[in-house]
C-alpha positions in Angstrom: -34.1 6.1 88.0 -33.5 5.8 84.0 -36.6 6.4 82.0 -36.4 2.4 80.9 -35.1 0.9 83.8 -33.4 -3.0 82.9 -35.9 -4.4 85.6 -39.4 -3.4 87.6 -40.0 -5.3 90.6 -44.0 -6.4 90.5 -45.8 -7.1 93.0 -49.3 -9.1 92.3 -52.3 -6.6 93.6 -53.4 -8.2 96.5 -50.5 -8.4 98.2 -51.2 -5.6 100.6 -54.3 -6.7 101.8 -52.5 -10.5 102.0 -49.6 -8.9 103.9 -52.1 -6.9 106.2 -54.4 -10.3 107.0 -50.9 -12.4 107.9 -50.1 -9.3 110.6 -53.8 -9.1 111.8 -53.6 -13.0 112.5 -51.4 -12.3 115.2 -48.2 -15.1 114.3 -45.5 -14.7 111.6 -44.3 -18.7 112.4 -43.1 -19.9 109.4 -45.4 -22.7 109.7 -48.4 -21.2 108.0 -51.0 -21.4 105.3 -49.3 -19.5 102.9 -45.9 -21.4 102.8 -48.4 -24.4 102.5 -50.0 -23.1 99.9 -47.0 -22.4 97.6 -45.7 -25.6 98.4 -48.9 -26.9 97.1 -48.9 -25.0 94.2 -45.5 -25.7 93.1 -45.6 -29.6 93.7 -48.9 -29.3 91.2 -47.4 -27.5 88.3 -43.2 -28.7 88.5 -43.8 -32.0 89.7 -41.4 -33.8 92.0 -40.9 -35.4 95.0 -41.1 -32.4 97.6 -40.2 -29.1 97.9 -38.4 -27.2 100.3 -39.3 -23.1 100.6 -36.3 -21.4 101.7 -34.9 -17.8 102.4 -33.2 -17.5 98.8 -31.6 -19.9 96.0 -28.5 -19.7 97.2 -29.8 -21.3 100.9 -31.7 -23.8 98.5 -28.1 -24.4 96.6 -26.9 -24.8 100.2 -29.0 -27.3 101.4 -28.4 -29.0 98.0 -24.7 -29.2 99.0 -25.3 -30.6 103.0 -27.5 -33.1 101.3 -25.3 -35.0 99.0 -23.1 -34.9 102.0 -19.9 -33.7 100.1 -16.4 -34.9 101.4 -13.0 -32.6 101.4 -11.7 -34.8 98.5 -15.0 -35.1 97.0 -15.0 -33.0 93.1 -18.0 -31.2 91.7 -18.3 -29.8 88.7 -20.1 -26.1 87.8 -20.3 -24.2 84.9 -18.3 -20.9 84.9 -20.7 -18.5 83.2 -23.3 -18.5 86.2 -23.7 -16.5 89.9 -20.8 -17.2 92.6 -23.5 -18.7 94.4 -23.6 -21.9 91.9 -20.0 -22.6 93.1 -19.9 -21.1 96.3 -22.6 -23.5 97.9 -20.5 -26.3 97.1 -17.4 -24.5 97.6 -18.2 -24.2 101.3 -18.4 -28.2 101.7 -15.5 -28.8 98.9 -12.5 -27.4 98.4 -12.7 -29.5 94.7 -14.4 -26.8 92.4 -14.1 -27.9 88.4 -15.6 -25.0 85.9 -16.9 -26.2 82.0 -17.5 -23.8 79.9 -20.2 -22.1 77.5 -21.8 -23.8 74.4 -20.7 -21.3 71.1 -23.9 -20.5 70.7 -25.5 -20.1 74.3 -24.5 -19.1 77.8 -25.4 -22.5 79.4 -22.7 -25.3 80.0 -21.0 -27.7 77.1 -21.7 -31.2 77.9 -18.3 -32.0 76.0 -16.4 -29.4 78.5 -17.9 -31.7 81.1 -16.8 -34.9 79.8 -12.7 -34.5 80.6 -13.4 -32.9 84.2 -15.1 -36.7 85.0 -13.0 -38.5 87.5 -14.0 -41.2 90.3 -14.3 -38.4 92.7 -16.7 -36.5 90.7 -19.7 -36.1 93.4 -21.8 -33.8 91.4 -22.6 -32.3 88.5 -24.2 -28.7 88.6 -26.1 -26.9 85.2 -27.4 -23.2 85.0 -30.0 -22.7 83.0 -29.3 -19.4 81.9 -32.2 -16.8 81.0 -34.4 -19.9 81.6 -32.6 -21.9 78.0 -32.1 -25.2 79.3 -29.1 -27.3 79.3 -29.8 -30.3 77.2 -30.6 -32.3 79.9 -31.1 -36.2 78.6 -27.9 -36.7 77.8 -26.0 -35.3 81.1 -28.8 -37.0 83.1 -27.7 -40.5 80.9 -24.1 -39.5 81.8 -24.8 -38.9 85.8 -26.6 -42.3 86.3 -24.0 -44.2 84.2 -21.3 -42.8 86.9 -23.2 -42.7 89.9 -22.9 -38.7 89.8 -25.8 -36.5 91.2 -27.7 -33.8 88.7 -28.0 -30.4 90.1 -30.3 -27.8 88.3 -29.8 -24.1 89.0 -33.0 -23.3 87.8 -32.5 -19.6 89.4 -33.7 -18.0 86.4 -35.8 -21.0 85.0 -39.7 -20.7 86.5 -42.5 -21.3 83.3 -39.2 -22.7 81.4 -39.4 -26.2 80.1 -36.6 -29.1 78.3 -38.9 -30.9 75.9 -42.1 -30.2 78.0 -40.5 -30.9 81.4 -40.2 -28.3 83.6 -36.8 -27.3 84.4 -36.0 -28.2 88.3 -37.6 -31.1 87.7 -35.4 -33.3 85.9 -31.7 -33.5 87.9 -31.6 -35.3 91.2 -32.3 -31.6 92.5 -33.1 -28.2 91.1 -33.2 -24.7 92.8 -35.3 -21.8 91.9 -34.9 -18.3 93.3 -37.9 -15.7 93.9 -35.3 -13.0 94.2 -36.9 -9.3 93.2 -35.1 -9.3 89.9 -36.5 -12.8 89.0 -39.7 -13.2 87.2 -41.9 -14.5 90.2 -40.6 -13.0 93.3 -41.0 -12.1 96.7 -38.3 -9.8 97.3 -35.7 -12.6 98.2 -36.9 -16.5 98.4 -36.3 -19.5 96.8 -36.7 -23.4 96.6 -35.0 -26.8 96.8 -36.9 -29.6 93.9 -36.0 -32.9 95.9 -36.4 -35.4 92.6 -34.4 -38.5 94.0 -36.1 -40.1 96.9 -33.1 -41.2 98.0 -32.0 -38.4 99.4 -35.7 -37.6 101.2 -34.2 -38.4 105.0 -31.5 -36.3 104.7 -32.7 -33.6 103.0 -35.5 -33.6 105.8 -32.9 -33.6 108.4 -31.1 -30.8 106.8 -33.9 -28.1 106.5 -34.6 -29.2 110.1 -31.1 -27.9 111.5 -30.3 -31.4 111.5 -32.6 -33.2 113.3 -35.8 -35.8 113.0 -38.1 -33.5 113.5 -40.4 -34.1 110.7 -40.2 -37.6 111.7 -41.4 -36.5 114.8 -44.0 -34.6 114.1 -45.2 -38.0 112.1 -45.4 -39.1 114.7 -43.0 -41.9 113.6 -40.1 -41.3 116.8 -41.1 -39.9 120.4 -38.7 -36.6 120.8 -36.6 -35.0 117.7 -32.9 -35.0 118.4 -30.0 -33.2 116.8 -28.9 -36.4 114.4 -26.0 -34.5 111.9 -25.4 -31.3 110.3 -28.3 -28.8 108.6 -29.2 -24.7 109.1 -32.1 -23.0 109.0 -33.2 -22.2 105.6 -36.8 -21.7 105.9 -39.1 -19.3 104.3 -40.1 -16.6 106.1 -43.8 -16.1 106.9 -43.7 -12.7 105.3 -41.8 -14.1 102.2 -44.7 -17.1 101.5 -47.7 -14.6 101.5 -46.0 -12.6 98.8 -44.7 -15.5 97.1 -48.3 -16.8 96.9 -50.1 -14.2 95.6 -47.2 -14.2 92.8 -47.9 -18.0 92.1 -51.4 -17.6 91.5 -50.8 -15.4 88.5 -47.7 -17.4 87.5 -48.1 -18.3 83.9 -49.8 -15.1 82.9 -46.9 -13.5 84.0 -44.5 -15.9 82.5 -46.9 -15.4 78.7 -46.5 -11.5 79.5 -42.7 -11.7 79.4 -42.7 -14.2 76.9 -44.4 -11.8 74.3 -42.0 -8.8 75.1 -39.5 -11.2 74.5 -40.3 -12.5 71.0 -40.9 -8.9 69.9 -38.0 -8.2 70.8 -36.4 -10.9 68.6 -38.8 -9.7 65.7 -37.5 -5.9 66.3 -33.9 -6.1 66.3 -33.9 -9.6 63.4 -32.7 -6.9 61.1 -29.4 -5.9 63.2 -28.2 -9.9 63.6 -29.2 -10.5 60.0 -26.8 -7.4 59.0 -24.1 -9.2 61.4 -24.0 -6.3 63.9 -24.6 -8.7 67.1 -26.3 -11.7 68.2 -30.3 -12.7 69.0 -30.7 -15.2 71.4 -30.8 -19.0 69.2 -33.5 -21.6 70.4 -32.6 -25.0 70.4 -35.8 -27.3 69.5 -36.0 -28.8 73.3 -36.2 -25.3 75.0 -39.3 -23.4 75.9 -38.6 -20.6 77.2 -39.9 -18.2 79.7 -38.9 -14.4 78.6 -37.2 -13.8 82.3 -33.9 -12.1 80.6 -32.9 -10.8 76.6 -29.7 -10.2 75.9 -28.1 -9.8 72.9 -24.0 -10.7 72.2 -21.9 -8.1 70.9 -18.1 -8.5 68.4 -16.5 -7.5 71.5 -16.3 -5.7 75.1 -15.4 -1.9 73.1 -18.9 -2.5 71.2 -21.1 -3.8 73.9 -19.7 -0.6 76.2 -20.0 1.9 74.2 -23.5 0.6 73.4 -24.4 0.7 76.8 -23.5 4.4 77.2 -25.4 5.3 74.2 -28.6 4.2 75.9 -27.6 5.2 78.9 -27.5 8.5 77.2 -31.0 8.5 76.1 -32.2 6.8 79.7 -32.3 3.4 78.9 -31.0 1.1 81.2 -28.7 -2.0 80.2 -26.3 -4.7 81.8 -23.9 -7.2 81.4 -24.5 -10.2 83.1 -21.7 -12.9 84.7 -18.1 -12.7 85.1 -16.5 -16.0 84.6 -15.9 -17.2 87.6 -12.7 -19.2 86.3 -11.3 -15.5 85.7 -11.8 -14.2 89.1 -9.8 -13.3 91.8 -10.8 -16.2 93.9 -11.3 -18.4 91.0 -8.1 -18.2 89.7 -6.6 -19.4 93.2 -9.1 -22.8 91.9 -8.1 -23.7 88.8 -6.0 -22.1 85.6 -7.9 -23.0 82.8 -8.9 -21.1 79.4 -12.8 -21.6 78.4 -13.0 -19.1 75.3 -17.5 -19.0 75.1 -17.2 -18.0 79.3 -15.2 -15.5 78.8 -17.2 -13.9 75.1 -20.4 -14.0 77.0 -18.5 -12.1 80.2 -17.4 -9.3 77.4 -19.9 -9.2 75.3 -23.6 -10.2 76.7 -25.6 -6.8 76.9 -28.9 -7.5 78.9 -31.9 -5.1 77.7 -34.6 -3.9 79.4 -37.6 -6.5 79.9 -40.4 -6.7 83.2 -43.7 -7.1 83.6 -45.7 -4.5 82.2 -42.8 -2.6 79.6 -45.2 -1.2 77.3 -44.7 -1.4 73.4 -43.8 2.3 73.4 -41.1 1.4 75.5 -40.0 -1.5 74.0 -40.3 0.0 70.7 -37.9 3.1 71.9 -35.0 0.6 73.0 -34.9 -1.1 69.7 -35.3 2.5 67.8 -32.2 3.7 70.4 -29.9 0.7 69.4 -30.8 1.1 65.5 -29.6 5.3 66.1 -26.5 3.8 67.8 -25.7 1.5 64.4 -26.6 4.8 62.0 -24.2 7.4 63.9 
């Protein structure tokens, strides 16, 4: 492993004994206190309707999908800078995949690349809000309910993140969060579906029950639960929950942890983007971030690679981030389309090192290593 690894994996410090009680209780059902508990805890601090633990964001992008019921002919929209598994959950109910690109100045999604992609069959809207920097969200949710369009939030990266106070999940029709071991709260894999539109309560019950009424069964509200249309099984593991809980509990002192190695890391390098040599991440006014990623944009790819083997050289880890999906393989069989930000940020977004406990030594050695690379 590199001396400064891009990512730790933490694990809160009572997680053993927590792991070790749920074993000694005899029963792993998913239906326990802990997944209780988080739900709990979530519903309290990113309020909305209800919550759905599942297995990983991508099951809770899923179960996104199944619940707006998407039709063959039915069009969604995604951004292209963002996972496969922002387009793929949709993908797998909708052949009708539209991508929008980048703003200039941020990797999360254009509102006026949305705008022309707008048709009558436009079923969805999906947003990624990238290294936790929101998407501005009041005037896309504006646009949705003028056209009778759902708001999805991939809020993936987006826990202790916040557009104009709001936590982000919150605010579309649904948001997703993922607790996957590279996140900032995680319990090795995990995630969560925000339900924020009643509306869509019955069905989205009926899909995380395989598709059936058993929740309204077990309220006692119908006398057997039947198979009633179509769902999976996307629930949290027992094992999953108790780790996930002890990482809630210290939730926003992690997210303050991350978010001071993030602004010194904007203090370190000011000098390199003041002398033009890259990019620091730019704040709109609405976004409060988190410190989950920081990443810095290069002139071009030749730069950001051979900056990347320099501190590789000296054992620091670093990454580029998304491929644009509209230039993949797959994607290109989708659409043929040329979104000029998607494709900088897929050549030139260098991801540096940042997780819970990086020590200013550390921190101060990756700013020191890029500063050697500028003075060769």
């Amino acid at each position: 492993m590199a001396l400064i690894p891009l990512h730790k994996e933490y694990l809160a410090p009572n997680t053993m004994v927590a792991l070790s009680d749920l074993i000694s209780s005899g029963s792993l059902q998913t239906e326990n206190f802990h997944r209780h508990a988080c739900s709990e805890w979530l519903l309290q601090n990113i309020p909305s309707h209800k919550v759905y633990l599942t297995s990983s964001c991508t099951d809770a992008l899923e179960m996104a999908a199944l619940t707006l019921d998407l039709r063959p002919n039915d069009e969604v929209i995604v951004p292209s800078y963002t996972y496969v598994s922002t387009a793929n959950a949709f993908h797998l109910r909708t052949s009708k995949i539209l991508f929008a690109d980048c703003l200039p100045e941020q990797p999360v999604v254009d509102i006026q690349t949305i705008l022309p992609l707008i048709t009558t069959k436009t079923k969805a809207i999906v947003v990624m809000h990238y290294a936790g920097l929101a998407v501005d969200m009041n005037p896309l949710k504006e646009l949705c309910l003028q056209n009778n369009i759902a708001l999805i939030e991939d809020a993936a990266h987006a826990f202790g993140a916040y557009y104009f106070g709001k936590a982000l999940g919150s605010i579309g029709s649904m948001g997703c969060y993922s607790f996957h071991h590279t996140k900032l709260i995680s319990c090795g894999e995990g995630g969560c579906l925000f339900l924020n539109d009643p509306n869509y309560l019955q069905v989205a019950n009926q899909v995380y029950e395989k598709g059936t009424n058993r929740i309204l069964f077990q309220q006692q509200h119908v006398d057997r639960y039947e198979w009633q249309g179509v769902g999976s099984s996307f629930t949290m593991s027992a094992l999953q929950s108790c780790v996930l809980l002890e990482q809630l509990q210290l939730g926003y002192q992690l997210v303050a942890d991350r978010k001071r190695i993030w602004s010194q890391y904007q203090q370190m390098l000011d000098g390199h983007s003041i002398a033009g040599r890259f990019q620091l991440p730019h704040i709109k006014p609405y976004q409060g971030i988190n410190g989950s990623y920081y990443y810095i944009v290069l002139e071009n790819k030749i730069q950001r690679e051979a900056l990347q083997l320099f501190l590789a050289k000296h054992d620091i880890q670093s990454a580029f981030h998304y491929p644009a999906l509209h230039r993949s393989p797959y994607g290109k069989t989708l659409a043929t389309v040329h979104l000029p930000n998607a494709e900088r940020f897929e050549h030139c977004l260098l991801r540096l090192p940042i997780y819970h406990g990086m020590t200013d030594n550390e921190q101060s050695l990756v700013c020191e290593s890029i500063t050697q690379f500028y003075k060769r």
